[in-house]
C-alpha positions in Angstrom: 22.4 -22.3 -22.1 23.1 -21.3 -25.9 20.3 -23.0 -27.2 22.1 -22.8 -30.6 20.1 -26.2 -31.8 17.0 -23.8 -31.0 18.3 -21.0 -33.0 20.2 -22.7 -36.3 18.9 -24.8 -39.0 20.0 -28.2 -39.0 20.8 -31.0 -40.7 22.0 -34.4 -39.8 23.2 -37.2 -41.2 23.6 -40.8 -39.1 26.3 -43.3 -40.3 26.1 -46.5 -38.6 26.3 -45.2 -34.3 28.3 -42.2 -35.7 26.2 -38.8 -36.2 27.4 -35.4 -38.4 24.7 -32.7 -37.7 25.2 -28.7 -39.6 23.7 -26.3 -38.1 23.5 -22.4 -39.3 22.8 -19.9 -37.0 20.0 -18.1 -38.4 20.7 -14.8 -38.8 17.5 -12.6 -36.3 19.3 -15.2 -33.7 22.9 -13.2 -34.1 21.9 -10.6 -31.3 20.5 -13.2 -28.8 23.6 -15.5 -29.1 25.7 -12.7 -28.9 24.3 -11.5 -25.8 24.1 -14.5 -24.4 27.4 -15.5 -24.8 28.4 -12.5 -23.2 26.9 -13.4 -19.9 28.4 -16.4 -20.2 31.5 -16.8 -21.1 33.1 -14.5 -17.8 31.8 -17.7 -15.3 34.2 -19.5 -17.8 37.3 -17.4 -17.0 37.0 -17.3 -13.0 34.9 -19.0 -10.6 31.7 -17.1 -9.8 32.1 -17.7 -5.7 35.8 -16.4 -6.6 34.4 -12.6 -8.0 31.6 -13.2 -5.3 34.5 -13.1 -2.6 36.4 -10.6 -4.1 33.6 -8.3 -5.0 32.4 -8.4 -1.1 35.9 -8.1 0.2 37.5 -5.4 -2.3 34.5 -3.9 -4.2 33.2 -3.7 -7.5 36.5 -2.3 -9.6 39.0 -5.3 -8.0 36.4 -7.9 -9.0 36.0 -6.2 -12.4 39.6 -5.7 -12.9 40.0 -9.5 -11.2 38.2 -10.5 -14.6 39.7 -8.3 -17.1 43.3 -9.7 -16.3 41.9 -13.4 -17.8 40.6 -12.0 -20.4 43.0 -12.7 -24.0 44.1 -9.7 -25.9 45.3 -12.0 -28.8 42.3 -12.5 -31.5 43.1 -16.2 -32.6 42.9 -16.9 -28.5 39.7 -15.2 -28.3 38.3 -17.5 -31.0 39.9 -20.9 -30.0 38.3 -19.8 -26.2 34.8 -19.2 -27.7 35.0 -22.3 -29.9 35.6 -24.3 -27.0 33.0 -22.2 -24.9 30.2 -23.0 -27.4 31.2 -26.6 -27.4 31.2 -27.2 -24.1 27.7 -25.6 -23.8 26.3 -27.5 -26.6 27.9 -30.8 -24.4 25.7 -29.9 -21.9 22.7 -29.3 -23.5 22.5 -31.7 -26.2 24.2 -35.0 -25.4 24.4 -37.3 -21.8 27.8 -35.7 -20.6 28.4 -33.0 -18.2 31.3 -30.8 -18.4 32.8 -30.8 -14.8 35.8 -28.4 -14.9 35.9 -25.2 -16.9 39.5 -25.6 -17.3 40.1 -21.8 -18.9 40.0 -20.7 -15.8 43.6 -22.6 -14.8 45.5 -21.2 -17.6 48.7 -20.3 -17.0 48.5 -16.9 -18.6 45.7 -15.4 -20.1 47.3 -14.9 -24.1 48.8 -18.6 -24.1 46.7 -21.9 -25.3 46.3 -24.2 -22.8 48.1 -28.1 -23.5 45.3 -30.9 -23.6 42.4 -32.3 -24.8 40.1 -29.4 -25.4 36.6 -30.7 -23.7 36.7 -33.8 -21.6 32.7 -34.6 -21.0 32.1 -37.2 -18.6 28.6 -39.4 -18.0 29.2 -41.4 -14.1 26.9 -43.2 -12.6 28.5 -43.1 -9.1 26.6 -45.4 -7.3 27.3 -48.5 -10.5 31.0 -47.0 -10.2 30.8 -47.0 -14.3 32.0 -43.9 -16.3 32.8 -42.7 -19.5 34.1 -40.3 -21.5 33.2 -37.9 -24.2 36.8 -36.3 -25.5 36.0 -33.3 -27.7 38.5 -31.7 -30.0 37.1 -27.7 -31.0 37.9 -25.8 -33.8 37.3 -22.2 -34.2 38.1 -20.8 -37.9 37.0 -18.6 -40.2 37.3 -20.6 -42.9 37.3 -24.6 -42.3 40.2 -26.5 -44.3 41.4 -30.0 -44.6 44.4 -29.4 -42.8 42.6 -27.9 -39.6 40.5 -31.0 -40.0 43.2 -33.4 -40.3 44.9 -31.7 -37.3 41.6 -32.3 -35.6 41.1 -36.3 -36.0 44.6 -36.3 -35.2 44.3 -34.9 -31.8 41.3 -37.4 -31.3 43.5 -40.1 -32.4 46.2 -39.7 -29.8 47.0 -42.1 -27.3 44.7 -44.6 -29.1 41.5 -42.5 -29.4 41.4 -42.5 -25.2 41.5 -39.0 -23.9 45.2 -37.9 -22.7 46.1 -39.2 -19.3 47.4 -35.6 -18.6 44.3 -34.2 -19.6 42.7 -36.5 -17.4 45.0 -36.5 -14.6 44.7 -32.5 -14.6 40.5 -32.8 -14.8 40.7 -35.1 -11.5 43.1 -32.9 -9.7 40.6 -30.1 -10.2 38.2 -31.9 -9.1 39.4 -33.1 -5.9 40.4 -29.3 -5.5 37.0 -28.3 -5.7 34.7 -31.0 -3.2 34.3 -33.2 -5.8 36.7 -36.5 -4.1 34.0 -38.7 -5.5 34.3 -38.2 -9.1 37.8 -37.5 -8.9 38.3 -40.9 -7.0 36.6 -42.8 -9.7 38.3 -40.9 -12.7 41.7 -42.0 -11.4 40.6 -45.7 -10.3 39.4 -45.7 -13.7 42.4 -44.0 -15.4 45.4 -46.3 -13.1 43.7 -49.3 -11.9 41.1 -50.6 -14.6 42.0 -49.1 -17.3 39.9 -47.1 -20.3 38.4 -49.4 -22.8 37.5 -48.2 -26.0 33.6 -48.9 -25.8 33.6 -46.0 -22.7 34.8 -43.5 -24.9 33.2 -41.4 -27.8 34.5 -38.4 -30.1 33.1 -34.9 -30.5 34.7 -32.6 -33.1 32.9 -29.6 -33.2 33.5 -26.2 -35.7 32.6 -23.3 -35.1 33.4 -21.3 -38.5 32.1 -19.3 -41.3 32.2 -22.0 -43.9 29.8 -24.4 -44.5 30.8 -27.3 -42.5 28.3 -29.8 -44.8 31.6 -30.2 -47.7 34.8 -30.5 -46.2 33.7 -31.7 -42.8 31.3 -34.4 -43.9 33.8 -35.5 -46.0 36.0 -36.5 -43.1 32.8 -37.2 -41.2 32.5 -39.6 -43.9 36.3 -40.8 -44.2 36.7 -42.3 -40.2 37.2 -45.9 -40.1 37.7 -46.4 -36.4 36.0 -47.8 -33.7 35.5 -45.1 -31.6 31.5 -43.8 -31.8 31.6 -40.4 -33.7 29.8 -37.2 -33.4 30.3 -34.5 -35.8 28.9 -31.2 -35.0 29.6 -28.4 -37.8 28.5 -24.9 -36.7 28.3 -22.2 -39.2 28.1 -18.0 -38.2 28.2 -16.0 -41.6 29.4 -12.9 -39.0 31.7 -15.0 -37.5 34.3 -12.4 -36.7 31.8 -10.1 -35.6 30.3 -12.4 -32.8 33.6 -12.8 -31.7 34.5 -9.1 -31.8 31.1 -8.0 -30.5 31.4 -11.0 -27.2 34.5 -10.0 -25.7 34.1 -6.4 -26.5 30.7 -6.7 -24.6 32.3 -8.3 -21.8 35.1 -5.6 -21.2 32.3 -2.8 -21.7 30.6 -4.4 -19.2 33.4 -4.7 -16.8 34.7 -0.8 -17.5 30.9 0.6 -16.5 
């Protein structure tokens, strides 16, 4: 885990059930996220069982090169794929949802955005047969702006605030791929036979950008008149380039030695 709650200064604000939180990475934390990430982020790329197998079967270099073929080459990839990374981590560490598929690592080619809701989270309580569903929308710029915000609530807003049936068909195929028939069973029962009411879903955009998410994002923080509970999560790297840079260049110096 990032920890980045640990390692940032924060500051929330709580409107009604909806929350906005900024946090700033502090800047003796830049090495330590940096190096965590780079551990990371390869499980998010390809199975670890699936390097595992290769590694044992085909040695060291396949299982490095295995890798190094996911990996983008195209820098506005890179940070859309560590946005979404860091989001998905905070998810799991900071909120009642769980992450099930890391869904980078069925993209169809490795410089090409995958279709979708970015994050689906999910919170199941299996034996109840009750489930719902945090659909998260990350956005990894430099500099925030009201039309990458914009573009963000609308992606939220689509298909009445509920995450995408694609999306969610695609996260319950995975899982049934997997071992997972449970959750995957209950995810479409949901989906085709009950239905997905409003009060089982919540919203998560989350920056991850240079600029100070406590202007332009609390604005629209501040501008939602839904129904739909809201969290807000602004996270700001002064050195953001550079953490991007410095975690994928990591990762492929680890992979070439």
């Amino acid at each position: 885990m990032l920890s980045i709650e640990g390692k940032s200064d924060s500051n929330a604000h709580i409107l009604d059930e909806n929350k906005f939180t900024s946090l700033e990475l502090r800047q003796e934390e830049f090495e330590s996220i940096k190096n965590l990430l780079i551990a990371l982020l390869p499980d998010y790329y390809v199975d670890p069982q699936s390097i595992a197998g290769t590694l044992a079967r085909l040695g060291k270099n396949a299982a490095a090169q295995k890798l190094l073929t996911k990996i983008p080459e195209v820098k506005k990839i890179r940070s859309g794929d560590l946005g979404e990374v860091i989001t998905t981590d905070y998810i799991e560490e900071s909120t009642n949802y769980t992450v099930p598929i890391r869904k980078l690592r069925w993209r169809d080619h490795r410089n090409m955005a995958m279709r979708g809701d970015d994050v689906i989270g999910i919170a199941v309580d299996l034996q109840r047969q009750s489930i719902k569903f945090l659909k998260a929308e990350a956005k990894a710029n430099k500099a925030l702006s009201r039309k990458v915000l914009q573009e963000a609530r609308a992606e939220l807003d689509l298909y009445e605030g509920l995450p995408a049936p694609h999306a969610l068909g695609f996260v319950a195929e995975r899982l049934r791929e997997t071992g997972n028939q449970p959750l995957a069973d209950l995810i479409e029962k949901v989906q085709l036979v009950d239905g997905i009411r409003t009060n089982q879903v919540e919203h998560l955009l989350f920056t991850f950008t240079a600029s100070n998410p406590a202007t332009l994002q609390k604005e629209a923080f501040d501008n939602y008149d839904g129904n739909i509970k809201q969290s807000s999560v602004g996270f700001r790297v002064v050195n953001h380039q550079e953490l991007i840079e410095g975690v994928y260049q990591g990762v492929i110096d680890g992979l070439n030695n």
